[in-house]
LUMNUFI-610715 format. One line per field, with one value per residue: residue number from 1; residue in one letter; x, y, z of N, C-alpha, C in turn. Coordinates in nm, 3 decimals, padded with zeros to 5 digits, m for minus. Each point is the difference from the previous one (the first is absolute). Layout:
N
nr = NUM / ...
rest = A / ...
n_x = X / ...
n_y = Y / ...
n_z = Z / ...
ca_x = X / ...
ca_y = Y / ...
ca_z = Z / ...
c_x = X / ...
c_y = Y / ...
c_z = Z / ...
This chain:
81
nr = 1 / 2 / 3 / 4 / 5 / 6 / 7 / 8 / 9 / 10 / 11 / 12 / 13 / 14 / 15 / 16 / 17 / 18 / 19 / 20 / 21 / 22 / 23 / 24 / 25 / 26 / 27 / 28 / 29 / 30 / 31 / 32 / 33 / 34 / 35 / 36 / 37 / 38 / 39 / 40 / 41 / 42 / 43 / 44 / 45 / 46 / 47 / 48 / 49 / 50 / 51 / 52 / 53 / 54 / 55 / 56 / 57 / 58 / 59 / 60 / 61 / 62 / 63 / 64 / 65 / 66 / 67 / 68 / 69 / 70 / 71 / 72 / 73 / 74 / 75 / 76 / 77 / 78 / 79 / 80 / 81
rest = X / X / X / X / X / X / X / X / X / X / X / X / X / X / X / X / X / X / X / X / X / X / X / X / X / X / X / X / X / X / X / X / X / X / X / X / X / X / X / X / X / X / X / X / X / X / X / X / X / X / X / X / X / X / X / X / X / X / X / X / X / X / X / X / X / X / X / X / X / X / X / X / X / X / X / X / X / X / X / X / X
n_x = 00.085 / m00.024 / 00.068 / m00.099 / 00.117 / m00.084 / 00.147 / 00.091 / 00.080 / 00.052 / 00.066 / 00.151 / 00.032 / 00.095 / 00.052 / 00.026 / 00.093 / m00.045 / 00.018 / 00.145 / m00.003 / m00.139 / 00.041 / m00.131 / m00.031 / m00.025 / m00.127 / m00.010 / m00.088 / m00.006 / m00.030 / m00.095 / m00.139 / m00.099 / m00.091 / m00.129 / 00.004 / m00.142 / m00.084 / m00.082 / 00.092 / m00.009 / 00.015 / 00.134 / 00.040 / 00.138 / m00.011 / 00.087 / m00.089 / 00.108 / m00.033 / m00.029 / m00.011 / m00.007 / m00.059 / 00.017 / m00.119 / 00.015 / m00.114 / 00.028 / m00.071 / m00.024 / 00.131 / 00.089 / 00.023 / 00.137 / m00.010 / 00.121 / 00.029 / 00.002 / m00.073 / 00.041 / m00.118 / 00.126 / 00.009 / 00.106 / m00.124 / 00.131 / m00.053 / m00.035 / 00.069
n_y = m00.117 / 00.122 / 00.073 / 00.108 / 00.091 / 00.121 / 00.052 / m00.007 / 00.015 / m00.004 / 00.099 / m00.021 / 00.107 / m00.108 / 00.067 / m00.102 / m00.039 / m00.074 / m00.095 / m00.076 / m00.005 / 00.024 / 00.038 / 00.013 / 00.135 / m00.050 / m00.093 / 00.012 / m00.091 / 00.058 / m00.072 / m00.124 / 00.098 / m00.116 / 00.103 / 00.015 / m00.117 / m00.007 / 00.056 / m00.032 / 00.017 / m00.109 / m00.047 / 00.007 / m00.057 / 00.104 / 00.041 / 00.107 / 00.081 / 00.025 / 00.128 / m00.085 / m00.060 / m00.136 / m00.035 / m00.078 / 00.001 / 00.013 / m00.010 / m00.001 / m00.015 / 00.071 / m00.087 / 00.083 / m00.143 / 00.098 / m00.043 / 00.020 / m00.019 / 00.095 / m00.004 / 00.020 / 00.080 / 00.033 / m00.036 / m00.069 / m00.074 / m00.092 / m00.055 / m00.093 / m00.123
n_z = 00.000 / m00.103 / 00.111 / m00.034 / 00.040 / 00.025 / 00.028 / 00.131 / 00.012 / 00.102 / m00.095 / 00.022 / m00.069 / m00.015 / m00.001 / m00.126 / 00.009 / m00.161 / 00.048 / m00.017 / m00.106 / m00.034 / 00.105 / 00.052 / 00.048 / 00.133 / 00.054 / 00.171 / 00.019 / 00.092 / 00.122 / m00.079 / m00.033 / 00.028 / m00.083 / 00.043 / 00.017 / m00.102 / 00.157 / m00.122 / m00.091 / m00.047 / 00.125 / m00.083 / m00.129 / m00.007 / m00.116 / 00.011 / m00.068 / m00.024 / m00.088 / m00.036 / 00.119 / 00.047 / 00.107 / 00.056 / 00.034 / 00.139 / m00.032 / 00.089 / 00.009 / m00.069 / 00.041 / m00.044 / m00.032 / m00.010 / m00.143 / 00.072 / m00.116 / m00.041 / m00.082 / m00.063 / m00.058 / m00.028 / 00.116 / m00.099 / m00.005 / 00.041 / m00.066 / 00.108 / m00.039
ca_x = m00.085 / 00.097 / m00.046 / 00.139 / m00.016 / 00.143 / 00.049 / 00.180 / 00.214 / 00.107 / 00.091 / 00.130 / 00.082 / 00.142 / 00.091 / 00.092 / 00.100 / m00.060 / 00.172 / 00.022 / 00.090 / m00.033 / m00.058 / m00.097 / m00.098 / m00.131 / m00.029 / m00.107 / m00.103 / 00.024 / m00.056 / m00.120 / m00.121 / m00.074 / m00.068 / m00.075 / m00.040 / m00.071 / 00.059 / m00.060 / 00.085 / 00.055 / 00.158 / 00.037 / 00.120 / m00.053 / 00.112 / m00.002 / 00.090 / m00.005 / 00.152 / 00.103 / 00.069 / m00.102 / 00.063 / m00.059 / m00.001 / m00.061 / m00.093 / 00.002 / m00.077 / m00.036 / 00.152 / 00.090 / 00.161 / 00.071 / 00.126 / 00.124 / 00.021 / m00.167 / 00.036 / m00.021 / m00.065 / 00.036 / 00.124 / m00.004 / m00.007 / 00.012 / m00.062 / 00.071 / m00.035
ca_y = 00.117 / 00.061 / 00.153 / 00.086 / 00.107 / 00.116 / 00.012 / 00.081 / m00.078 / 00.107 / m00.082 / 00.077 / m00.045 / 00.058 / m00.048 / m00.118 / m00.003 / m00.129 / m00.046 / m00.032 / 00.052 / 00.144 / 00.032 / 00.093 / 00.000 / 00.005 / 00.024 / m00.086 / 00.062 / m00.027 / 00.045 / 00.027 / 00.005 / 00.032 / 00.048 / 00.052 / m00.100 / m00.024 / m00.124 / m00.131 / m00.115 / m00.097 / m00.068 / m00.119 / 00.033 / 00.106 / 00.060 / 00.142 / 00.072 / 00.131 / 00.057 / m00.059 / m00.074 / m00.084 / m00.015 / m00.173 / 00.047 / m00.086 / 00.093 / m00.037 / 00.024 / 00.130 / 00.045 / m00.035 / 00.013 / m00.026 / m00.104 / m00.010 / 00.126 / 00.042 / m00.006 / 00.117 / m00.047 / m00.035 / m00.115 / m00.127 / m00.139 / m00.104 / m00.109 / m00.139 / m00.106
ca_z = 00.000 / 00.032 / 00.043 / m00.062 / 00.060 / m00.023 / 00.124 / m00.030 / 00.009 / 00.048 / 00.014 / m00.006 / m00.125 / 00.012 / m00.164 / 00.016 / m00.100 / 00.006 / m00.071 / m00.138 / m00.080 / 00.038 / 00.120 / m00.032 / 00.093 / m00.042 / 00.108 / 00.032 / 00.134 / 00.155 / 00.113 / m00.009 / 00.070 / m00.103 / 00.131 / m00.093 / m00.031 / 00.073 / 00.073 / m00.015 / m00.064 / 00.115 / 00.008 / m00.058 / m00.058 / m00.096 / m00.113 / 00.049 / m00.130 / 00.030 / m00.030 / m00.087 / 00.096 / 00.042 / 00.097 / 00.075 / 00.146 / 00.109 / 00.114 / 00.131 / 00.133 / m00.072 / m00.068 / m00.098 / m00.008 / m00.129 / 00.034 / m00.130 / m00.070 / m00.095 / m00.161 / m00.108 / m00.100 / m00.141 / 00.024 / 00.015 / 00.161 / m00.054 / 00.044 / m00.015 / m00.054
c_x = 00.090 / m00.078 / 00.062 / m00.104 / 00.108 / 00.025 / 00.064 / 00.113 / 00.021 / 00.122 / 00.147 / 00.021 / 00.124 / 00.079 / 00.091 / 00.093 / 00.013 / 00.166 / m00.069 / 00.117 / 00.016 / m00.081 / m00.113 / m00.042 / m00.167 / m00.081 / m00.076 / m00.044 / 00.045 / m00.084 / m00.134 / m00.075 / m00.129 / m00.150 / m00.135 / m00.093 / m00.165 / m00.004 / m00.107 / 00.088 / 00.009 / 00.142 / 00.073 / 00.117 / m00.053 / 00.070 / m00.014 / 00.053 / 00.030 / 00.131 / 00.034 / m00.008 / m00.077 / 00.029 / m00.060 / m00.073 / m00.166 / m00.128 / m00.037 / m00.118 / 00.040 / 00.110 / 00.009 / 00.136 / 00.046 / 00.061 / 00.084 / 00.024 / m00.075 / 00.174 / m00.034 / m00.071 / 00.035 / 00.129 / m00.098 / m00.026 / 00.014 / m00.120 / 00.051 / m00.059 / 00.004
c_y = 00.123 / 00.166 / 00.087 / 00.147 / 00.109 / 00.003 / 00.113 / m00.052 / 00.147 / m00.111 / 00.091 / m00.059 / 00.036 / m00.027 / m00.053 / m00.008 / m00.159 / m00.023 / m00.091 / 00.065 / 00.160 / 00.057 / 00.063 / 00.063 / 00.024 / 00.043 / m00.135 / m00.003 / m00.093 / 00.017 / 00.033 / m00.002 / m00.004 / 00.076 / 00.036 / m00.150 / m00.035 / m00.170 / m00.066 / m00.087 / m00.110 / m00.020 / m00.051 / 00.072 / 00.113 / 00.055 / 00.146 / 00.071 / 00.162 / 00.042 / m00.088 / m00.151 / m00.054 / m00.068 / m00.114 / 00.047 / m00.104 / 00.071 / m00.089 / 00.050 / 00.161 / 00.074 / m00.017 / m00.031 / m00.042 / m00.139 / m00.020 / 00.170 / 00.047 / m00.052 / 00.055 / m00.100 / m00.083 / m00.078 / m00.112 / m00.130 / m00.085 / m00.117 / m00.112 / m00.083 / m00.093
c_z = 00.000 / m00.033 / m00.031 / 00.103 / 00.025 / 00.103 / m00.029 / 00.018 / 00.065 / m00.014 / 00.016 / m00.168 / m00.036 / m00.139 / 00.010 / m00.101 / m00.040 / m00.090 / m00.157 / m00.092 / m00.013 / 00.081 / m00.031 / 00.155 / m00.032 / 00.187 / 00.030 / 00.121 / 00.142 / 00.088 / m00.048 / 00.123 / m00.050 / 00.075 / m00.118 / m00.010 / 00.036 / 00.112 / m00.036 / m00.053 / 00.081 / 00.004 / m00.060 / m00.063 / m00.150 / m00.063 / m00.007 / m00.106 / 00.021 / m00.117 / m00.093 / 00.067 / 00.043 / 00.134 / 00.077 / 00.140 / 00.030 / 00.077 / 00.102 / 00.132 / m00.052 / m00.017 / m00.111 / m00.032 / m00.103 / m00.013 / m00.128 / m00.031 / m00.108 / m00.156 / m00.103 / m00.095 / m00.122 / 00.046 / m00.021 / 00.126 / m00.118 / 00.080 / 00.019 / m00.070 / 00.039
């Protein structure tokens, strides 16, 4: 079953310097918060888009928690096999 609703991300965004051959900078997000959420959703597991960036999080007894690190839209998830 799956829900979709607006929220917000407070989030810190910091810029990063991404290695390789040719260095590029760029940015990314820290120290999420997520706030704005209506509290009917039920509990469970949830995908967080914000900016560009998508992020893994947990609503909990009417928390929210992050988990992992948010990812940029257009990176590549290798899948397993």
């Amino acid at each position: 079953m799956g829900c979709t609703a607006e929220c917000e991300v407070l989030a810190r965004k910091e810029t990063s310097v991404f290695g390789g051959q040719i260095p590029r900078v760029g940015y990314t997000y820290t120290d999420y918060s997520i706030i704005g959420v209506p509290g009917d959703l039920p509990e469970g597991e949830y995908t967080v888009s914000f900016d560009g960036f998508t992020l893994s999080a947990t609503c909990h007894r009417g928390y929210w928690l992050p988990r992992g690190r948010a990812t940029r839209d257009d990176e590549a998830v290798p899948l397993a096999s």
